[in-house]
C-alpha positions as CSV (number, residue, x, y, z in Angstrom):
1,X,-19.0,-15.1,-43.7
2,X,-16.6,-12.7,-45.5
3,X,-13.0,-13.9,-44.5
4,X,-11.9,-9.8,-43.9
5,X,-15.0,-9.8,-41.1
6,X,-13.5,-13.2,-39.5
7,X,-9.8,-12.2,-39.4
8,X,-10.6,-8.2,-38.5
9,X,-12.7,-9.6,-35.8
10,X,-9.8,-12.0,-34.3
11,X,-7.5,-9.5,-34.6
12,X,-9.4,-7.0,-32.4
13,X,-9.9,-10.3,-29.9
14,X,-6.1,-10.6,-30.0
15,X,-5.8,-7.2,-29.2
16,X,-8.3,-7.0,-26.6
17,X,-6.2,-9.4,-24.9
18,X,-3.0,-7.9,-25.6
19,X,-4.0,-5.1,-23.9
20,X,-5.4,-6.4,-20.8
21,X,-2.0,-7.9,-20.4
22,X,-0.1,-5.0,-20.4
23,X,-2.6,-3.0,-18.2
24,X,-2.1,-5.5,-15.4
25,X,1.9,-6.0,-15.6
26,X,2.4,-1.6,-15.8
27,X,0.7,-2.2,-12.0
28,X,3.9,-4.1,-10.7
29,X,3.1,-7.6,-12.2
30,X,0.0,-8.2,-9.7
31,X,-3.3,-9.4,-11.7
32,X,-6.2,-6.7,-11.3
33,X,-8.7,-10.1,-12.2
34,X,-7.7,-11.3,-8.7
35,X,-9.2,-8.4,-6.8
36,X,-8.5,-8.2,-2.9
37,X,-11.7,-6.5,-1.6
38,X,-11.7,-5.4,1.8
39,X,-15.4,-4.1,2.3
40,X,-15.5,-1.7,-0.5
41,X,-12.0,-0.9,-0.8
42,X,-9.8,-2.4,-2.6
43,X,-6.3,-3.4,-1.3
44,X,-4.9,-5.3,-4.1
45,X,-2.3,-3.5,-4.5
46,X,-1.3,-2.2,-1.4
47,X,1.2,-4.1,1.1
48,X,0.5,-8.2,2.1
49,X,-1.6,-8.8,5.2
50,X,0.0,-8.4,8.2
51,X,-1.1,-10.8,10.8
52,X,-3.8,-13.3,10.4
53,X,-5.5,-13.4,6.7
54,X,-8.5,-14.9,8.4
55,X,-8.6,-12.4,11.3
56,X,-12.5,-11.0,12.0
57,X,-11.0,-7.3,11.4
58,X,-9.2,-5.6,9.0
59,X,-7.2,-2.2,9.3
60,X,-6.5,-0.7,6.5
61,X,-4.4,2.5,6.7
62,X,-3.5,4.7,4.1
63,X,-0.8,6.7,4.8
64,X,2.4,9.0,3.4
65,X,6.0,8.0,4.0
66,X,6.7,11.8,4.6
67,X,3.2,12.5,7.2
68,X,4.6,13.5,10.3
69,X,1.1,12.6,11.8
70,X,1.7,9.0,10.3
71,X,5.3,9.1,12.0
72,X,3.6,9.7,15.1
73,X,0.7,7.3,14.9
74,X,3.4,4.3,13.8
75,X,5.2,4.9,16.9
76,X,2.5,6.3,19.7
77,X,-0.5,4.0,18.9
78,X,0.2,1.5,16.4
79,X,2.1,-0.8,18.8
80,X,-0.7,-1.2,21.4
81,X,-3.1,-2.3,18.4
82,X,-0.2,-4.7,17.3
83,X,0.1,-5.8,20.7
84,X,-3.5,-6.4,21.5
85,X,-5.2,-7.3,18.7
86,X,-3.0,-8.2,15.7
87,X,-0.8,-10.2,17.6
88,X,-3.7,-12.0,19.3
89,X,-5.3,-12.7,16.0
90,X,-8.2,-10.3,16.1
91,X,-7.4,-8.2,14.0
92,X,-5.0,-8.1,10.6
93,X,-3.4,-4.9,9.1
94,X,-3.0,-3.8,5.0
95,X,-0.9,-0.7,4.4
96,X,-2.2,1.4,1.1
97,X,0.1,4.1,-0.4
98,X,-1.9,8.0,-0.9
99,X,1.8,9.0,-1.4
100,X,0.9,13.3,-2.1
101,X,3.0,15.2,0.3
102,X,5.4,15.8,-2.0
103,X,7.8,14.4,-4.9
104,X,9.8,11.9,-2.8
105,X,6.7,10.2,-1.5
106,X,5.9,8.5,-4.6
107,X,9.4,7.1,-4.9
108,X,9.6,6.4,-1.2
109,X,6.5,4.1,-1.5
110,X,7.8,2.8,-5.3
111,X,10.9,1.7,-2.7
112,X,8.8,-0.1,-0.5
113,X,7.2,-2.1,-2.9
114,X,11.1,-2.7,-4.3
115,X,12.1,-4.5,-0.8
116,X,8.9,-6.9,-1.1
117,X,10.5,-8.2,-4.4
118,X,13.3,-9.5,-2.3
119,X,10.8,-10.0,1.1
120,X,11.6,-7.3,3.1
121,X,8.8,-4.8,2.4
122,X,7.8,-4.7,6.1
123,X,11.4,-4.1,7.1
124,X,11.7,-1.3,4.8
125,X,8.4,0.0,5.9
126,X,9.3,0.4,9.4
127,X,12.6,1.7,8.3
128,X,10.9,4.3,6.4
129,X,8.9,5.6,9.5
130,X,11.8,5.2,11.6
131,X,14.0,7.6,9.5
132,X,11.7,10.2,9.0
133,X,12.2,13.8,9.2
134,X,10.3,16.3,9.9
135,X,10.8,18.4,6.6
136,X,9.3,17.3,3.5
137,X,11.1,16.9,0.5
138,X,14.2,17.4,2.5
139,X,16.4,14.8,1.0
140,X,15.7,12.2,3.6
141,X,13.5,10.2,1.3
142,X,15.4,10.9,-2.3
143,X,16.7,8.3,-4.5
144,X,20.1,8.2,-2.6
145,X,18.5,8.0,0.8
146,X,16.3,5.1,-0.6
147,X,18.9,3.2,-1.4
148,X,21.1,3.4,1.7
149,X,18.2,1.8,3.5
150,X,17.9,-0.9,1.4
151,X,21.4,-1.4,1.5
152,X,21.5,-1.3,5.5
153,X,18.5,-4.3,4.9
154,X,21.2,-6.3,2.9
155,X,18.9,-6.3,-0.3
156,X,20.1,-7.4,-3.1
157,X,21.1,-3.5,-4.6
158,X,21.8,-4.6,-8.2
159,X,17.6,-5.5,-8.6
160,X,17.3,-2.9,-5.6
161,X,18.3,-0.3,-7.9
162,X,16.9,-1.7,-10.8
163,X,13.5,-1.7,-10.0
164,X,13.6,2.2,-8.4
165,X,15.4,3.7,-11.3
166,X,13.1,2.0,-13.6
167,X,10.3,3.3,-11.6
168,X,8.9,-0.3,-11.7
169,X,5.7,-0.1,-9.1
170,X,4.7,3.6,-10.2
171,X,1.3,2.9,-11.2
172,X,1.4,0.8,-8.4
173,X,1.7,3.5,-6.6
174,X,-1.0,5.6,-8.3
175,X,-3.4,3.1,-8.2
176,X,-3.1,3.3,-4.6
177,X,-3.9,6.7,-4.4
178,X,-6.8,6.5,-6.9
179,X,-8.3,4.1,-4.3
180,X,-7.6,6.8,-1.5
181,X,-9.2,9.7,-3.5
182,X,-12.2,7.1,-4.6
183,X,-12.9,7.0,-0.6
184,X,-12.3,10.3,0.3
185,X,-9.5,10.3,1.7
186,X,-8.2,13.6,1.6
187,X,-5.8,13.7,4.3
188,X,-2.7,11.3,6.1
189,X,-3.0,8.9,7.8
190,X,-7.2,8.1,7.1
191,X,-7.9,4.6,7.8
192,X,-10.6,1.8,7.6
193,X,-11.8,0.1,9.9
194,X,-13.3,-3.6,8.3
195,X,-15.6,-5.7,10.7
196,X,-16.4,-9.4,10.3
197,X,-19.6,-8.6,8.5
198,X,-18.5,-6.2,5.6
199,X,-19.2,-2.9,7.9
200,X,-16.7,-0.1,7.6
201,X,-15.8,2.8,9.9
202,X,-13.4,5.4,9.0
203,X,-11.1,7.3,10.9
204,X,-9.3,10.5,9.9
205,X,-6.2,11.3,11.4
206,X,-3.7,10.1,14.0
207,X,-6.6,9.6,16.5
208,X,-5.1,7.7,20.1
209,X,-5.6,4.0,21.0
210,X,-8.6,4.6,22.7
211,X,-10.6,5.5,19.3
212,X,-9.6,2.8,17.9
213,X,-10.5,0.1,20.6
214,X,-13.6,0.9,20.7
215,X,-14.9,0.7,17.3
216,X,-12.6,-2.6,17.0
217,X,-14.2,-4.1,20.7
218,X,-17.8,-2.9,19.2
219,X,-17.1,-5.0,16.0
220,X,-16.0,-8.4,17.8
């Protein structure tokens, strides 16, 4: 075999491989080969399971820190599904980002991911939705804000501020929303419902508590 073949081949191995290194690290250091499937949506790189891993349901919500409609589903309905079925073990919950309202929402959900590096991303979740106003792109959610939240958490702000200047988790981010748009979902909050055997319902909008018990009680 001519030697030039042998070594041009390697080297376009070695590339290969250089590559699919660096397309897995730009997604916030989490390994794409390690897929977390959820029926047919992937949530790999959305938040950690909340509640039980082994749970019979999954609810997978993809939402906006800046949706009003997501503001009011967190604090209207999303307590009596805690309360009732991911406290009890029935069900567990994944949040995934389709951050589009407008230009802070990517960096408000970049944030997010910022907090889990120091193990607080549910803190600063709940924050997030807490401090909400109603205006988009109003300065609630900019850079500044972002930080005074994690400050108020007692994050570490030197790698706090590190990682959202650096705009570490921004394909993060937009792989996120790819996934949305890949399951049509056009509009916050849309959300997934996963049953024990693979089957998925969807739900658009910030539909009550009693929409969502009965798909969920249907499932079990």
């Amino acid at each position: 075999m001519d030697k030039r073949i042998l070594f041009g081949g390697i080297a376009i191995l070695v590339l290969i491989g250089l590559v699919a290194i660096f397309s897995t690290s730009n997604v916030g250091d989490r390994d794409l080969s390690a897929n977390r499937m959820h029926g047919s949506i992937s949530t790999t790189m959305g938040s950690s399971i909340l509640g039980n891993p082994d749970a019979p349901i999954t609810i997978i919500e993809f939402g906006d820190y800046q949706c009003h409609q997501c503001y009011n589903w967190f604090h209207n309905t999303k307590p009596a599904i805690f309360q009732n079925y991911v406290d009890t073990g029935k069900a567990n919950f994944i949040f995934v980002d389709l951050a589009f309202l407008g230009s802070d929402s990517p960096k408000a959900a970049q944030a997010s991911y910022c907090a889990e590096d120091q193990g607080k991303y549910w803190e600063y979740h709940d924050v997030l939705y807490v401090s909400q106003e109603s205006q988009i792109d109003n300065g609630w959610a900019s850079s500044e804000r972002l930080k005074a939240f994690a400050f108020n958490l007692g994050l570490d702000m030197d790698l706090f501020n590190e990682c959202l200047d650096s705009e570490k988790y921004s394909k993060r981010v937009q792989y996120n929303i790819s996934e949305a748009k890949k399951h049509e979902v056009n509009g916050t909050p849309g959300f997934f419902i996963i049953g024990p055997d693979g089957q998925e319902q969807q739900i658009k909008g910030a539909q009550p508590y009693s929409v969502f018990k009965q798909i969920m009680d249907s499932m079990i």
